[in-house]
N, C-alpha and C positions, 0 to 999 in steps of 0.2 A: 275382160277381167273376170277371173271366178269366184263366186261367192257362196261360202260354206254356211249352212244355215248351222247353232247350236241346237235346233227343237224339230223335231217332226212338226208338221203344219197337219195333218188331218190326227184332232186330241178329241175328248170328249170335253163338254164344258170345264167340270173341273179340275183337268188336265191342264188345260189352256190358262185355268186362272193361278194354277202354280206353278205354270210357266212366266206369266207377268211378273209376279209376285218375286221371282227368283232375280229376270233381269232387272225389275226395278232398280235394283242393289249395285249395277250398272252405269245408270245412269248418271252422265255430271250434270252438273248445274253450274261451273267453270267455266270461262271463256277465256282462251290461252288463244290474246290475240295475232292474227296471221291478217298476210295480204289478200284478201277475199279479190278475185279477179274474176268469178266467176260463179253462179250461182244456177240450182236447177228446180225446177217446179215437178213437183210428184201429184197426179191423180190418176183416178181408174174411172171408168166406167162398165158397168155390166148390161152384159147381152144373155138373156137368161141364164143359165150356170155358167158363162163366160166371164172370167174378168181382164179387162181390159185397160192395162197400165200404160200410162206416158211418162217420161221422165225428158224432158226439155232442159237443154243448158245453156243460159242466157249469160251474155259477158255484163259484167259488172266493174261500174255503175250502168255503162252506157243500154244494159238490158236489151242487148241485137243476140238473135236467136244465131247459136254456133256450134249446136247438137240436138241430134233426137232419138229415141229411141220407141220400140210400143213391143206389147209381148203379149199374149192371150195365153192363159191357164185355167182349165178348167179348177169350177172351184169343190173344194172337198167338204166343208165345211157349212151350213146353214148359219142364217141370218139370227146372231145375238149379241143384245148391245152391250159394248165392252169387249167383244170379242172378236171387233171385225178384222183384226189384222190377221188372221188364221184362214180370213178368204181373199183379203188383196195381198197379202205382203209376198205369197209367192210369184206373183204375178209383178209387182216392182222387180223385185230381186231379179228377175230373168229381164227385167227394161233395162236394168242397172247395167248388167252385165255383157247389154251390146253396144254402151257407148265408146268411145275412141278416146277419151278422156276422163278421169273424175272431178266431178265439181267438187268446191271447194266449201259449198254450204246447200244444204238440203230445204225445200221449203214443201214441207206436205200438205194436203187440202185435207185436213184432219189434227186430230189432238195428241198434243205430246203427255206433259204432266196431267193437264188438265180434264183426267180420266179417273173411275174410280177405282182403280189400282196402281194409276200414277203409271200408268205405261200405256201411252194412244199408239196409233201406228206410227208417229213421228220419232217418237222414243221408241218403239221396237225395232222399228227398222235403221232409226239413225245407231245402236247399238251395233246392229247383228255388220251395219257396212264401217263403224266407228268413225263416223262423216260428223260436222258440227249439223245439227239440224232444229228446223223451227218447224211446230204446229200453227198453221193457219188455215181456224175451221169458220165455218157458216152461220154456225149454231152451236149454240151451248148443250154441252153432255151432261158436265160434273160440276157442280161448286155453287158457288152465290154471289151476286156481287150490285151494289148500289149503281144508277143510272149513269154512264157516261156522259159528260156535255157531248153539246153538240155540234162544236169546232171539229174538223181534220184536226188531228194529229192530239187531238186528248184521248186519255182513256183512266177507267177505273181498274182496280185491282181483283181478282175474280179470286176465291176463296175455298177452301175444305176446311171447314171450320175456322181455328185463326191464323190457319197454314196460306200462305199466298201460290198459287197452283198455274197463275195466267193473270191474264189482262182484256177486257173488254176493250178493245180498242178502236176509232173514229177513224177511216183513214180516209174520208168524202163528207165534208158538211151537208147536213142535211140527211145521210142514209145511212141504214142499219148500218152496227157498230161490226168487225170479224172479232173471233176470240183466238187470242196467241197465247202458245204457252212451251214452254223449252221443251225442246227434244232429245239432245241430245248436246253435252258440248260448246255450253253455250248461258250466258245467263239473261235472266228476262229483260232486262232494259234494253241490252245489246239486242235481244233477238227484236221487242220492239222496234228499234232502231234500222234495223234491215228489213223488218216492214213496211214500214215508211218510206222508206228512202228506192224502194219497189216498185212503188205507187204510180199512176201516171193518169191520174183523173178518173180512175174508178174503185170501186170497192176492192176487189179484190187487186191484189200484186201480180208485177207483168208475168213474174214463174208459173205462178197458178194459172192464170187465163189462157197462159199457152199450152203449158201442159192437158188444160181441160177439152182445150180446142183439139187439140192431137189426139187425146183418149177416145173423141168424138169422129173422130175420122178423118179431122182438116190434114191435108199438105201443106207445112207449114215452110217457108223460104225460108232455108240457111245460109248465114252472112257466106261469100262468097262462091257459091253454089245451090243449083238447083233443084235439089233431089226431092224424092217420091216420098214418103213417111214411110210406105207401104213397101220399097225398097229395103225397108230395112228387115222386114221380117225373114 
């Protein structure tokens, strides 16, 4: 499948930030619900100017690995926060665009709203492919927000002043909380709710961990076949 970007990816910072600025406008915060059968984990890793994207599509609920894809792009762009999707999102984009399928929900290792231009990479990119898509990051960028208990499956409301942006959310008793926040197409409970339900005894959701694993080099086994990761390039 081809994917048309709207924006040059190599801008100058303030180019970049009226580019956010423009899709933000973009963005839903809607969920026009559908049969989700299928869901994909988005990360990158970099090998010095290399970025190096996975886009894993796991069947859903049952989350058995039944796509994969990896792309290397060099990156144009220098390291500034707020601005990272101008050094990965070319590097997705061309993951995207070798799979054999589109998934039906996006889940990035990164921030949707909860960014200070309200556009993370989960929302840049769930736009530019208009896929439902959730941020699911690490660590907190943008916002504020009171202590989550510390049950699985609680969470607190995370904040831009008295705008609600994401969610602090528990998804393992006992360990650090991730922070979710709509991407794309989607609104926050529900995305919530497809975090969770992702889950499989560790922090992070099975999309992410595979995709992480893949960005890192793993050959990862797809349901009814045995292929290379590396085949795909």
């Amino acid at each position: 499948m081809k994917v048309v970007s709207p924006h040059p990816w190599e801008v100058t910072p303030a180019q970049g930030k009226r580019i956010q600025n423009e899709l933000r406008k973009k963005v839903s915060t809607t969920w026009e619900p559908i049969d989700v059968k299928t869901v994909a984990g988005v990360d990158v890793g970099m090998e010095g100017e290399i970025a190096k994207a996975a886009v894993v599509v796991l069947s859903y609920p049952e989350l058995s690995p039944l796509d994969q894809s990896l792309a290397q792009v060099p990156v144009t762009m220098p390291y500034i926060p707020g601005l990272l999707a101008f050094r990965e999102a070319p590097a997705i984009l061309a993951a995207y665009e070798k799979l054999t399928s589109e998934p039906d929900l996006l889940i990035f290792d990164g921030q949707g709203l909860a960014h200070p231009r309200h556009l993370g990479i989960a929302s840049h990119v769930g736009v530019i492919l208009d896929v439902p898509s959730i941020g699911c990051a690490k660590s907190r960028l943008w916002g504020s927000h009171n202590e989550s208990p510390n049950e699985a499956g609680s969470y607190a409301h995370l904040y831009d002043g008295e705008e609600i942006i994401g969610a602090v959310v528990r998804t393992k008793t006992g360990v650090h909380p991730v922070y979710i926040s709509i991407g794309h197409k989607i609104d926050l409970p529900t995305a919530i709710q497809f975090i969770l339900s992702s889950c499989r005894g560790y922090r992070l959701p099975e999309p992410i961990r595979f995709a992480h694993r893949a960005a890192g080099g793993e050959k990862l086994k797809i349901e009814g076949e045995q292929k290379s990761l590396f085949d795909l390039l």
